[in-house]
Structures are given as structure tokens and as C-alpha cells.
C-alpha angles and dihedrals in degrees: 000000000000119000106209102182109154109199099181095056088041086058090040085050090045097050099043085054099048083043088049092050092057103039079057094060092246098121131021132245088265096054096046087054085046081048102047095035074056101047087051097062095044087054094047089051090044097052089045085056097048092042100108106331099137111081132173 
């Protein structure tokens, strides 16, 4: 089975779409700084997650 995840486009995708929001007037500048801060530390677990997990 291959496993293709990209994070860094997941955190790219992520980030264009809570930008977007904004830019769209549906949330407000101190939700997008709650969004992003957010979107920060799901990346950073992910990554911990992702960071050597496969072993022969």
C-alpha cells in the first residue's frame, strides 16, 4: 500500500481556504489569526505523527 499525504500541500490548501474566508468577509482578522495560529499547531502534530512512523 502507498501512503501519498502530502502535508505540505494539506497546510497550502488549508491556508488558501481560511485566506479566502477572510478575504470574503466571512470571518474577521481575529478569527483568521485564531485560524491560522490553529492551523499551525495541527500541521506541527501532524507532521510529529508522520515523522518516521514507517519501519521495516
Amino acid at each position: 500500500m502507498t501512503y501519498n499525504f502530502d502535508p505540505d500541500l494539506w497546510y497550502k490548501n488549508e491556508f488558501e481556504f481560511i485566506k479566502t474566508e477572510y478575504k470574503s468577509g466571512k470571518i474577521t482578522r481575529q478569527e483568521l489569526k485564531s485560524a491560522l495560529k490553529e492551523l499551525e499547531k495541527r500541521y506541527e502534530e501532524m507532521s510529529d505523527r508522520l515523522d518516521g512512523t514507517y519501519q521495516i
